[in-house]
Biotite code that builds the C-alpha atoms (Angstrom):
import biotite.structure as struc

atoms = struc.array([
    struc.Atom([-4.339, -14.507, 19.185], chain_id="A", res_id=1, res_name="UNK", atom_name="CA", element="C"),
    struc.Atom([-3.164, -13.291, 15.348], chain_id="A", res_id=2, res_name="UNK", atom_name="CA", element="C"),
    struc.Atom([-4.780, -9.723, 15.232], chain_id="A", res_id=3, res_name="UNK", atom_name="CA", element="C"),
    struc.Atom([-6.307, -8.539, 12.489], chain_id="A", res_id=4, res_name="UNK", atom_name="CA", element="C"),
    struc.Atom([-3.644, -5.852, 11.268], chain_id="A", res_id=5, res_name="UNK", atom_name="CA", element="C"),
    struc.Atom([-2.413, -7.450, 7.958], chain_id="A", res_id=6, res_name="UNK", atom_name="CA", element="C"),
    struc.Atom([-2.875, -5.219, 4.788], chain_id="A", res_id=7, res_name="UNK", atom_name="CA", element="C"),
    struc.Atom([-2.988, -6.756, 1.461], chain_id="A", res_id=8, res_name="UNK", atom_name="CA", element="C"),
    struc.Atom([-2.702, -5.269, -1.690], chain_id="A", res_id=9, res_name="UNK", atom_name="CA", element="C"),
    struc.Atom([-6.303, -4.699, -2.348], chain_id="A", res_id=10, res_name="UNK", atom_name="CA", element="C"),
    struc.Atom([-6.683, -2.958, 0.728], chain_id="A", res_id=11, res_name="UNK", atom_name="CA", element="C"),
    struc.Atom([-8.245, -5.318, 2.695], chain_id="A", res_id=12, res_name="UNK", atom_name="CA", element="C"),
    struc.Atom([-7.448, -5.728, 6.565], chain_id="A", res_id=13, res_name="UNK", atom_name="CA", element="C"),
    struc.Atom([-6.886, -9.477, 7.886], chain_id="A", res_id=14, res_name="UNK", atom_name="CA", element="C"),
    struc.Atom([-5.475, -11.892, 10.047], chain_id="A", res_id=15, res_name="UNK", atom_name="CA", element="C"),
    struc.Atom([-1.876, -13.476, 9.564], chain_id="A", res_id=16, res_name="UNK", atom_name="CA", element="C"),
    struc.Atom([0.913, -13.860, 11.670], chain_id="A", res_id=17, res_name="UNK", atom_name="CA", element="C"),
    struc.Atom([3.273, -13.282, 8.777], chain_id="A", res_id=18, res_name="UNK", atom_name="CA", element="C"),
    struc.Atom([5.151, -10.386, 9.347], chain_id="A", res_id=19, res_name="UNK", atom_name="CA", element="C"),
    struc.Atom([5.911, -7.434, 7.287], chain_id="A", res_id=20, res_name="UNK", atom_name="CA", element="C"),
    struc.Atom([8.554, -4.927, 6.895], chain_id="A", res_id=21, res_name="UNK", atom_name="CA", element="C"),
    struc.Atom([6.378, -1.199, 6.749], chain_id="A", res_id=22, res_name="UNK", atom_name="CA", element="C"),
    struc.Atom([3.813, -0.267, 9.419], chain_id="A", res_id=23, res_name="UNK", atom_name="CA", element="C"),
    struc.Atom([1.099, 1.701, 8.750], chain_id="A", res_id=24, res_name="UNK", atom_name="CA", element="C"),
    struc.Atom([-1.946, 4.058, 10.228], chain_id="A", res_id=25, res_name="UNK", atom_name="CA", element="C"),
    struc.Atom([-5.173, 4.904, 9.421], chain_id="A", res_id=26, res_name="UNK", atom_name="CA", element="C"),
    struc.Atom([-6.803, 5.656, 12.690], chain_id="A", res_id=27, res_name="UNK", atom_name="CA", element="C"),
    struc.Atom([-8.562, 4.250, 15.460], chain_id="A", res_id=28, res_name="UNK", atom_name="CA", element="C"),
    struc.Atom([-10.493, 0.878, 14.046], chain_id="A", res_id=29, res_name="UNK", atom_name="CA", element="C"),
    struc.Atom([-10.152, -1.637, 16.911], chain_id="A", res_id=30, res_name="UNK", atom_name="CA", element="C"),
    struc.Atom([-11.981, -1.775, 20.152], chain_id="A", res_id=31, res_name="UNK", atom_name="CA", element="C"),
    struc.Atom([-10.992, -2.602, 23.655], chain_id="A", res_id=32, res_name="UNK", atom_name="CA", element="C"),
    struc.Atom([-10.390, -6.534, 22.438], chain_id="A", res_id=33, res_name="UNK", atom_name="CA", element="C"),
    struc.Atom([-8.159, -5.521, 19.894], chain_id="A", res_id=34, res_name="UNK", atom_name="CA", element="C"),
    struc.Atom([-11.123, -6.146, 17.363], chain_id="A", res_id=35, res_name="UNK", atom_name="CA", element="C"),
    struc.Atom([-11.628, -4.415, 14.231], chain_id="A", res_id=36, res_name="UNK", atom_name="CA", element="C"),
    struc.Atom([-15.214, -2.448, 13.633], chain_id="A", res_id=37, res_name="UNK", atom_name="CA", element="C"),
    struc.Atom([-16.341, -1.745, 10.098], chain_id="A", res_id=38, res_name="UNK", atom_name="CA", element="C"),
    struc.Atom([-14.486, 1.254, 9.549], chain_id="A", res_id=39, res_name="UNK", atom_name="CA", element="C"),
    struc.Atom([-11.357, 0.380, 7.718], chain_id="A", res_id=40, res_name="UNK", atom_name="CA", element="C"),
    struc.Atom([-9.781, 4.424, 7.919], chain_id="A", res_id=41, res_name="UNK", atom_name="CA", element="C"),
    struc.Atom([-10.855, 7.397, 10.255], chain_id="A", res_id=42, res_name="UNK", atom_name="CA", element="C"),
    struc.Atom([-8.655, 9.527, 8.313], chain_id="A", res_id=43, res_name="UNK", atom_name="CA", element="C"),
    struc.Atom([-7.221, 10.276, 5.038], chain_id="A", res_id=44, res_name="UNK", atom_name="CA", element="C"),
    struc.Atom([-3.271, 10.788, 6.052], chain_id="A", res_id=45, res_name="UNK", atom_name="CA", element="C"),
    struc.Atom([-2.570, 7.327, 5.393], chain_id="A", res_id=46, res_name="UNK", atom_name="CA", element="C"),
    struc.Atom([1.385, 7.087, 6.254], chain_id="A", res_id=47, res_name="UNK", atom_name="CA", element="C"),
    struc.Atom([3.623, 3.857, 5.652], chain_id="A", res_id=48, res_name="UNK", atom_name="CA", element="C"),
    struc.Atom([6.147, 3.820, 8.396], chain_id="A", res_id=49, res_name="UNK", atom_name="CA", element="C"),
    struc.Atom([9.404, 2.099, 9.358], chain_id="A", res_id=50, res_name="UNK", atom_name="CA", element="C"),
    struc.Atom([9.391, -0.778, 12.328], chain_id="A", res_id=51, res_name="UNK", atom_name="CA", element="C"),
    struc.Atom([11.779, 1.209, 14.427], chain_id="A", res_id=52, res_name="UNK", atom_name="CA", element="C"),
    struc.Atom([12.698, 4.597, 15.260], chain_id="A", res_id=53, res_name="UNK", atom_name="CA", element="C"),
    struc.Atom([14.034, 6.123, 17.938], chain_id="A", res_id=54, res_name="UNK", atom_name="CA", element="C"),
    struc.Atom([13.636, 3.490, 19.784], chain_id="A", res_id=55, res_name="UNK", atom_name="CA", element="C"),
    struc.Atom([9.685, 4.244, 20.228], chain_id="A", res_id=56, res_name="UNK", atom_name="CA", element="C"),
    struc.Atom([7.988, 1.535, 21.359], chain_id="A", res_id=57, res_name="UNK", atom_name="CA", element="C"),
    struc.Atom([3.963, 0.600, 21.001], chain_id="A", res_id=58, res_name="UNK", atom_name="CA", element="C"),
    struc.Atom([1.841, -1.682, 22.474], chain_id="A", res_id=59, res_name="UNK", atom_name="CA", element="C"),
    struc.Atom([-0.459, -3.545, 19.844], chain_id="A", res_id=60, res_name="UNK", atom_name="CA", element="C"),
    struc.Atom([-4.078, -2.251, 19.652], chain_id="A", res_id=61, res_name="UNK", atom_name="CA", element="C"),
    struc.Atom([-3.954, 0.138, 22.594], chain_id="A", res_id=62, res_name="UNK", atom_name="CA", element="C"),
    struc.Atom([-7.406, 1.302, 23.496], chain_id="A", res_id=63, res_name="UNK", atom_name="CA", element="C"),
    struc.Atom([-7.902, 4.973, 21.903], chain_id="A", res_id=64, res_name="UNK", atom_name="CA", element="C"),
    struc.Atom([-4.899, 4.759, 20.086], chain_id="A", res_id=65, res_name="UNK", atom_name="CA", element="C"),
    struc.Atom([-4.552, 4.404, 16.552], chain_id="A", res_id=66, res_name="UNK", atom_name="CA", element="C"),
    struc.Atom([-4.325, 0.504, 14.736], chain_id="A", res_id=67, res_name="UNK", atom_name="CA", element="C"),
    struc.Atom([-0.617, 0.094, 14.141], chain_id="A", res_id=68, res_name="UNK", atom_name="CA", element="C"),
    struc.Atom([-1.113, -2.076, 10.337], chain_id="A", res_id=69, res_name="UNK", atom_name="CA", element="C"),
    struc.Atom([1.334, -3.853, 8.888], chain_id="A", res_id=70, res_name="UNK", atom_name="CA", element="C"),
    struc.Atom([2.469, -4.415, 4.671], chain_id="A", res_id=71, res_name="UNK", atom_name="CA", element="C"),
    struc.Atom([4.988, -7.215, 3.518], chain_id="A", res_id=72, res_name="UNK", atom_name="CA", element="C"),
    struc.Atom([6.867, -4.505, 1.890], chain_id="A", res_id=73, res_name="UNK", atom_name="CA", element="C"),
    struc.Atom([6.467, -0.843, 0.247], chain_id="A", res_id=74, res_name="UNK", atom_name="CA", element="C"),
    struc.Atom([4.660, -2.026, -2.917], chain_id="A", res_id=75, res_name="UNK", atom_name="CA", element="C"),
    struc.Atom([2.050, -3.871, -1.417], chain_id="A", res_id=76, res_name="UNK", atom_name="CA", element="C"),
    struc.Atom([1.703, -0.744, 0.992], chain_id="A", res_id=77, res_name="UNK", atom_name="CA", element="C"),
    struc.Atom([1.550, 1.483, -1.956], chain_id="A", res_id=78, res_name="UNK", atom_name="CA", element="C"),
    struc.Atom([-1.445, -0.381, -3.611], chain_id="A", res_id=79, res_name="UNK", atom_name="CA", element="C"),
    struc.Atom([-3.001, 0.139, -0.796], chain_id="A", res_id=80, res_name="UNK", atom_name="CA", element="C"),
    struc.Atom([-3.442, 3.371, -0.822], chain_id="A", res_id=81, res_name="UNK", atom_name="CA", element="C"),
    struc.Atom([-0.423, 4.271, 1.785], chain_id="A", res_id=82, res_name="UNK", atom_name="CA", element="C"),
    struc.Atom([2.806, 6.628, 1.605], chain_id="A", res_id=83, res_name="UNK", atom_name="CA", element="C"),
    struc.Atom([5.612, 6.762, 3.530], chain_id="A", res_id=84, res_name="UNK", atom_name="CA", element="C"),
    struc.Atom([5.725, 8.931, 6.286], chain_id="A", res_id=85, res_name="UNK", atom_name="CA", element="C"),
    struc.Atom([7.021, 12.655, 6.780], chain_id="A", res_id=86, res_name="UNK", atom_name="CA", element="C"),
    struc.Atom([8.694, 12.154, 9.810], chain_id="A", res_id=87, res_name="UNK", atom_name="CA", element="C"),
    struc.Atom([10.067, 8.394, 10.189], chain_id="A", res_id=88, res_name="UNK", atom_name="CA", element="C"),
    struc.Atom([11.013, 8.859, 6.583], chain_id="A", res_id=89, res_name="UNK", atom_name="CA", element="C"),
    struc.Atom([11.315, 11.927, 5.743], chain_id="A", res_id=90, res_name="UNK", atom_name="CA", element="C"),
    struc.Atom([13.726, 11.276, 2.716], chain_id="A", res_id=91, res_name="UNK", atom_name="CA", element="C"),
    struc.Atom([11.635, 8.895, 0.649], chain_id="A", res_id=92, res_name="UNK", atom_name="CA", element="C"),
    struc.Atom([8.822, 11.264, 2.127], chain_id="A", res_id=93, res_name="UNK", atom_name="CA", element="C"),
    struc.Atom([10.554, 13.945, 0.074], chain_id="A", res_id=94, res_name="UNK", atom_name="CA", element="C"),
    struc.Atom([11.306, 12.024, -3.001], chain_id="A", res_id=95, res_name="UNK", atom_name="CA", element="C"),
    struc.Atom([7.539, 10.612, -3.597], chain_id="A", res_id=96, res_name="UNK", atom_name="CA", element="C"),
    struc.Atom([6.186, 13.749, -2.982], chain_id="A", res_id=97, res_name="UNK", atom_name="CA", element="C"),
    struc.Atom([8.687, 15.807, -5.659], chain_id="A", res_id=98, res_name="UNK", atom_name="CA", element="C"),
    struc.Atom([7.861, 13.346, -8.370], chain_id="A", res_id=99, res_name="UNK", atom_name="CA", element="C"),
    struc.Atom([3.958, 13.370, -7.268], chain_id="A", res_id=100, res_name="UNK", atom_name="CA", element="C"),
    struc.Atom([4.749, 17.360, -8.132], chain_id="A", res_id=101, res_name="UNK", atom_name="CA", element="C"),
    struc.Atom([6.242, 16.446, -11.506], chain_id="A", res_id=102, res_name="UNK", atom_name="CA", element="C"),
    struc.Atom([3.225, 14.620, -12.099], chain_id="A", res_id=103, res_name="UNK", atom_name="CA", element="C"),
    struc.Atom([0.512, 17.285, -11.171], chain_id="A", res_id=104, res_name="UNK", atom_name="CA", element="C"),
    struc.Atom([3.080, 19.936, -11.693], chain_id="A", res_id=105, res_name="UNK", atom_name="CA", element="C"),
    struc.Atom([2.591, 21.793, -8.315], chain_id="A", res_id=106, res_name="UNK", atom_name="CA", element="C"),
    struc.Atom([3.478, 20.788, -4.809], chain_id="A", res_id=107, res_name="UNK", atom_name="CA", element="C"),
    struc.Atom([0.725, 20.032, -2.482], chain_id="A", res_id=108, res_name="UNK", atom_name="CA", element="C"),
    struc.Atom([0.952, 20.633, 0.988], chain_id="A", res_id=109, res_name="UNK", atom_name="CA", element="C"),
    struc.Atom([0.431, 17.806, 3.165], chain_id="A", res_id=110, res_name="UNK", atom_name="CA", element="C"),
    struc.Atom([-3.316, 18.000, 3.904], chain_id="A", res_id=111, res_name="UNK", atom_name="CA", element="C"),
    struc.Atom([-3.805, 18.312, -0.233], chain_id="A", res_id=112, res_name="UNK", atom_name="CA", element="C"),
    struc.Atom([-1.801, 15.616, -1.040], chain_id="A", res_id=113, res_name="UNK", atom_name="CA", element="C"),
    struc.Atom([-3.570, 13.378, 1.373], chain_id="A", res_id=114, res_name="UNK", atom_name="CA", element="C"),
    struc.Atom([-6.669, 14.524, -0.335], chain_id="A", res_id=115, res_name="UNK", atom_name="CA", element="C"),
    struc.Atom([-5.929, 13.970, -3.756], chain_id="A", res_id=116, res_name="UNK", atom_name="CA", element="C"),
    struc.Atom([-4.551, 10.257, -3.247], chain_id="A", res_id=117, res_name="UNK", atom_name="CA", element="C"),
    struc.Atom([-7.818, 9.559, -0.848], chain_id="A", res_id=118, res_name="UNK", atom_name="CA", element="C"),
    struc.Atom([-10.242, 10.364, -3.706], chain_id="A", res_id=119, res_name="UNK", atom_name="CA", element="C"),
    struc.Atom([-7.989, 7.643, -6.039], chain_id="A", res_id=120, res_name="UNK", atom_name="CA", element="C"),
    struc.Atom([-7.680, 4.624, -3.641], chain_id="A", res_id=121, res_name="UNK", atom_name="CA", element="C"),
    struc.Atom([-10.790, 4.884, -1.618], chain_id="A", res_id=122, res_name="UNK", atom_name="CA", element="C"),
    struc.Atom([-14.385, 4.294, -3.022], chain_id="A", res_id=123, res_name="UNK", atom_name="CA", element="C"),
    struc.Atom([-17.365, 6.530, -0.949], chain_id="A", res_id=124, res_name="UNK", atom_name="CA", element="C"),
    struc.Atom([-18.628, 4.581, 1.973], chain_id="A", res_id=125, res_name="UNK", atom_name="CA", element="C"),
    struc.Atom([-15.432, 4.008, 4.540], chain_id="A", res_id=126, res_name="UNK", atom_name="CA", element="C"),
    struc.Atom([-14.333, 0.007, 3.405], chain_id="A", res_id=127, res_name="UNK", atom_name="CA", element="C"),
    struc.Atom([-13.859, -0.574, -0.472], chain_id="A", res_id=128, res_name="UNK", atom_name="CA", element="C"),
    struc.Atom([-10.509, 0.066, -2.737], chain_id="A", res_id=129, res_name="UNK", atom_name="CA", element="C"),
    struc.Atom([-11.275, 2.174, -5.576], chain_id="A", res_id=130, res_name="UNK", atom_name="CA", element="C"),
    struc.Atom([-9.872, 0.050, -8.511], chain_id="A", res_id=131, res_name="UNK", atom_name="CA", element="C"),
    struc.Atom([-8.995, 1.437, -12.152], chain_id="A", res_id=132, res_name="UNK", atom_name="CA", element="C"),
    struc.Atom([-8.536, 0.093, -15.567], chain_id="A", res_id=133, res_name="UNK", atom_name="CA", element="C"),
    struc.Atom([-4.889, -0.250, -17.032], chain_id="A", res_id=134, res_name="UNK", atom_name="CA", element="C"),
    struc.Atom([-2.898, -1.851, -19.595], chain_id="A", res_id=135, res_name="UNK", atom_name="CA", element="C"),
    struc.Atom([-0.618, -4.657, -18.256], chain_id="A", res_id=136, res_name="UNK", atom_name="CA", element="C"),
    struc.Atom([2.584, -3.360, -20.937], chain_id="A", res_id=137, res_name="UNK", atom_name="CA", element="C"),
    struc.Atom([2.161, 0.626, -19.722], chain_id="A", res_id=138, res_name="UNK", atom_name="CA", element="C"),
    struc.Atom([2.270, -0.429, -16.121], chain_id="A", res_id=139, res_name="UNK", atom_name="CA", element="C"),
    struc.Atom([6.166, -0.052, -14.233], chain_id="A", res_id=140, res_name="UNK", atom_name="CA", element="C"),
    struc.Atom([7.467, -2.335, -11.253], chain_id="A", res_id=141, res_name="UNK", atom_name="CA", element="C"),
    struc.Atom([6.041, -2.121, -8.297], chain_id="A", res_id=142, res_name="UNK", atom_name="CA", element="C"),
    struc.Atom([2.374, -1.590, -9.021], chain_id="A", res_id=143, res_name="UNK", atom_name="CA", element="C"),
    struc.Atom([-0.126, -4.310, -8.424], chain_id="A", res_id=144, res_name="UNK", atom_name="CA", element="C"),
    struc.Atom([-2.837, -6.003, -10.901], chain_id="A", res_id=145, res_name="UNK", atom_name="CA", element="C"),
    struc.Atom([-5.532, -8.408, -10.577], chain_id="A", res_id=146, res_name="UNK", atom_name="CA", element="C"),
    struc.Atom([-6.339, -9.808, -14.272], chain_id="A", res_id=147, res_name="UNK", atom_name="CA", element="C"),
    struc.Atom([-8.405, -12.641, -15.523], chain_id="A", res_id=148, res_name="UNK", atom_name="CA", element="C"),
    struc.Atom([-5.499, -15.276, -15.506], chain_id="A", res_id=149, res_name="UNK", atom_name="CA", element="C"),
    struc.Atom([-6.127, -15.350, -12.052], chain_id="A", res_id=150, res_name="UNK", atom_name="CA", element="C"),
    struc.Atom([-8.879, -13.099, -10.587], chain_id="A", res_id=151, res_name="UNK", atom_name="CA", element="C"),
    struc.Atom([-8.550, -13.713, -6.792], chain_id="A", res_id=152, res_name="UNK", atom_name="CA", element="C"),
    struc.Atom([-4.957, -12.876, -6.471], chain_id="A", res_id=153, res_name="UNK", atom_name="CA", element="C"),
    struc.Atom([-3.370, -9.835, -6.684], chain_id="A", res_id=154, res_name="UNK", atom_name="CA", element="C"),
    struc.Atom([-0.011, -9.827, -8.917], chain_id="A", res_id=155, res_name="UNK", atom_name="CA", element="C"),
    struc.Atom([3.123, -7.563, -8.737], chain_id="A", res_id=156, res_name="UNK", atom_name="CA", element="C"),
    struc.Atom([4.014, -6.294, -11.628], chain_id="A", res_id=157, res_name="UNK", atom_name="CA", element="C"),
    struc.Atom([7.856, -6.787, -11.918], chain_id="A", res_id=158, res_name="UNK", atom_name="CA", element="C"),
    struc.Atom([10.177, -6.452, -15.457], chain_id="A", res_id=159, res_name="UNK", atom_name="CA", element="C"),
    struc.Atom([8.848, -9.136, -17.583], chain_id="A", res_id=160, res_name="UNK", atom_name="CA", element="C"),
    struc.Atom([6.972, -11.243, -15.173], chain_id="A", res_id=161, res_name="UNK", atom_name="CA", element="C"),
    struc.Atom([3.818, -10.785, -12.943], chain_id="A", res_id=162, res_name="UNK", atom_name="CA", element="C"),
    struc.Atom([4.288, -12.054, -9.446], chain_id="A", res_id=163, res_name="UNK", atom_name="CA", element="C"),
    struc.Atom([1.843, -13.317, -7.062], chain_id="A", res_id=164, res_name="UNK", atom_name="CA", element="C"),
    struc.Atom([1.239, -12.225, -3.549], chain_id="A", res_id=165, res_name="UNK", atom_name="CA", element="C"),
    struc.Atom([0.810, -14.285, -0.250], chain_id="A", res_id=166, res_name="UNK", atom_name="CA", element="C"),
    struc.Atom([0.941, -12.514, 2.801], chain_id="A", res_id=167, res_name="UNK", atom_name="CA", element="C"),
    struc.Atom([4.043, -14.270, 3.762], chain_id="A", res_id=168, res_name="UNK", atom_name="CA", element="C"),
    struc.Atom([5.679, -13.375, 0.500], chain_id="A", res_id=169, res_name="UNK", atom_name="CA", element="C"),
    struc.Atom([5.669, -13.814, -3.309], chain_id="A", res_id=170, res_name="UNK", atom_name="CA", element="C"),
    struc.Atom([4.897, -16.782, -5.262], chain_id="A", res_id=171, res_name="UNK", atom_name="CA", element="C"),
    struc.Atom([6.253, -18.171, -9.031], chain_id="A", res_id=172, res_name="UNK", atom_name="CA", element="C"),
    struc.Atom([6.322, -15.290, -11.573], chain_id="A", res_id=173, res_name="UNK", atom_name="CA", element="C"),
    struc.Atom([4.599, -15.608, -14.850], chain_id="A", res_id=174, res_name="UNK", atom_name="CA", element="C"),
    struc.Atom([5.432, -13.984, -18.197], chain_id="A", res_id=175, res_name="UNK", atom_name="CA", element="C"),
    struc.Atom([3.769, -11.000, -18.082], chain_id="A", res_id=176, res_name="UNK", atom_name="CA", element="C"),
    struc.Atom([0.995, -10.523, -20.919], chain_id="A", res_id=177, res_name="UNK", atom_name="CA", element="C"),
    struc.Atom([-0.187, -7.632, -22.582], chain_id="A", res_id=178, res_name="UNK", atom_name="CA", element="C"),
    struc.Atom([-4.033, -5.944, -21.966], chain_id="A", res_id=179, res_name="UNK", atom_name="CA", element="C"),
    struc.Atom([-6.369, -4.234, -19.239], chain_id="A", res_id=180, res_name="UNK", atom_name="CA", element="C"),
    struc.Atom([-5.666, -5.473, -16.229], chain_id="A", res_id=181, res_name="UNK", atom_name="CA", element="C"),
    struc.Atom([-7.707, -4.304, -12.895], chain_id="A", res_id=182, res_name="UNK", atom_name="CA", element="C"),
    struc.Atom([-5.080, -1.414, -11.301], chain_id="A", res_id=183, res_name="UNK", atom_name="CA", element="C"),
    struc.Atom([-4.809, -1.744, -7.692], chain_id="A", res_id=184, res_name="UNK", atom_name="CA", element="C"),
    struc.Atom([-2.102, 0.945, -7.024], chain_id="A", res_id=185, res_name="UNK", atom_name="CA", element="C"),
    struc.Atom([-3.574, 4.468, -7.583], chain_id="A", res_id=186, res_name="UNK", atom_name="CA", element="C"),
    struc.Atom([-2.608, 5.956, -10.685], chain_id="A", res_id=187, res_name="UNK", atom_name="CA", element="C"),
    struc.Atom([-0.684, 8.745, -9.275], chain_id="A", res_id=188, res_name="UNK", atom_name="CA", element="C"),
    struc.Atom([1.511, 6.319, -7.524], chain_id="A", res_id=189, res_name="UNK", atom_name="CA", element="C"),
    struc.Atom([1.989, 4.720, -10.565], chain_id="A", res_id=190, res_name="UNK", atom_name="CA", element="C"),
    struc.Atom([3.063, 7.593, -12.316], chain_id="A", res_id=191, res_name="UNK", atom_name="CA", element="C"),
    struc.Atom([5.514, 8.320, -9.513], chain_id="A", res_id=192, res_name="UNK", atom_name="CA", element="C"),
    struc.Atom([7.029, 4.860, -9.573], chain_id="A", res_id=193, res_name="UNK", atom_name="CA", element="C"),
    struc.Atom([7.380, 5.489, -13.567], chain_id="A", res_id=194, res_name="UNK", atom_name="CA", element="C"),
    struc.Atom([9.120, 8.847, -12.686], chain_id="A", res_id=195, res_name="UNK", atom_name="CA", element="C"),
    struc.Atom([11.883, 6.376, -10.744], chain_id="A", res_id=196, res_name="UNK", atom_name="CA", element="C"),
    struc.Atom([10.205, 6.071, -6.986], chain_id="A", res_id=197, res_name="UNK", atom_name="CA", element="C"),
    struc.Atom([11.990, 2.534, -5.925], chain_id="A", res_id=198, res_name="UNK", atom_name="CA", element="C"),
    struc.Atom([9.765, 0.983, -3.052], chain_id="A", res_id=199, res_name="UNK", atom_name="CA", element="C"),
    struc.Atom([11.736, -1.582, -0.730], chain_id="A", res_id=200, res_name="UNK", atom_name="CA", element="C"),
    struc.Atom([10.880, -5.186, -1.913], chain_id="A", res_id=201, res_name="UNK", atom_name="CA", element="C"),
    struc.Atom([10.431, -7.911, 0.134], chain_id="A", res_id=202, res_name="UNK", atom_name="CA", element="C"),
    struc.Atom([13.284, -10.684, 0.273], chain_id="A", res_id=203, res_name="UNK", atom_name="CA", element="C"),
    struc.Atom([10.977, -13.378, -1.400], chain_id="A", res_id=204, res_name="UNK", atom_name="CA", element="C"),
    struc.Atom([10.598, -12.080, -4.731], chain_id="A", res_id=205, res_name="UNK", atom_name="CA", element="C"),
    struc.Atom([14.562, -12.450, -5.181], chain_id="A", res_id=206, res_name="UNK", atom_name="CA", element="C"),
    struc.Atom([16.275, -11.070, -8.157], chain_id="A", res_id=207, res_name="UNK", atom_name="CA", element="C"),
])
């Protein structure tokens, strides 16, 4: 059976036997089928985590313990809403969060950071992204768009091009154009990306 564990870049949860290179956790959301319940977090420390370390193994699903989610890479995990992790990767851990603090211009602790991103990628109500408004010529690589050109898919935003997304990797760029565009990454992961934050890329989208 393909569990439901995929994350996309607009934050939904679903079903593809794809794999991914970041893992992620949000909490307890399956039962004891390895089925997913309405809530799509049960917390708001949302890490992004590496597939091994230490040589710590999981079990898929486990009853009472939390949904192990997978992203194709760190951007799409970024739009999500998700950061990496303190402890698996402490380094990039420590280089998001000092150019988060040259955004906001003091450094949070880790409950407060948590916080503050939670109230930018996550609308009241437990299940919907919150989306924002941007222009498609401000934006730096690695965020993620949706825009009228094609409203269904989300794109990467990548030097000149836009890229499209498929869980099992990225489709044919096209030029990107200038205007708003629907922001899926939160805008102070944006601004950290601007600031120099490189997330790992998935293999597909080449050079």
């Amino acid at each position: 059976m393909t569990l439901q564990n995929r994350v996309t870049p607009t934050g939904e949860i679903i079903a593809d036997p794809a794999r991914g290179l970041f893992m992620g956790n949000r909490g307890v959301l399956h039962d004891e089928n390895r089925r997913l319940g309405r809530a799509r977090w049960r917390h708001k420390n949302w890490v992004m985590c590496v597939l091994t370390f230490k040589g710590r193994r999981r079990n898929l699903m486990t009853p009472k313990r939390y949904t192990e989610l997978f992203f194709l890479d760190e951007a799409v995990a970024l739009a999500a809403g998700h950061r990496p992790c303190g402890e698996c990767r402490h380094k990039d851990y420590n280089d998001f969060l000092g150019r988060w603090t040259e955004v906001h211009g003091t450094r949070p602790d880790a409950k407060s950071f948590d916080k503050a991103l939670h109230a930018e990628r996550a609308l009241p109500g437990g299940r919907s992204q919150r989306r924002h408004v941007a222009q498609l010529e401000d934006l730096p690589d690695g965020a993620f768009v949706l825009t009228d050109l094609a409203p269904s898919t989300p794109h990467l935003v990548w030097a000149d091009a836009l890229v499209p997304y498929a869980p099992a990797g990225y489709g044919t760029p096209i030029l990107r154009p200038e205007g708003e565009a629907l922001l899926l990454t939160p805008p102070s992961t944006v601004e950290v990306l601007k600031l120099g934050f490189v997330p790992v890329m998935h293999p597909s989208l080449g050079s």
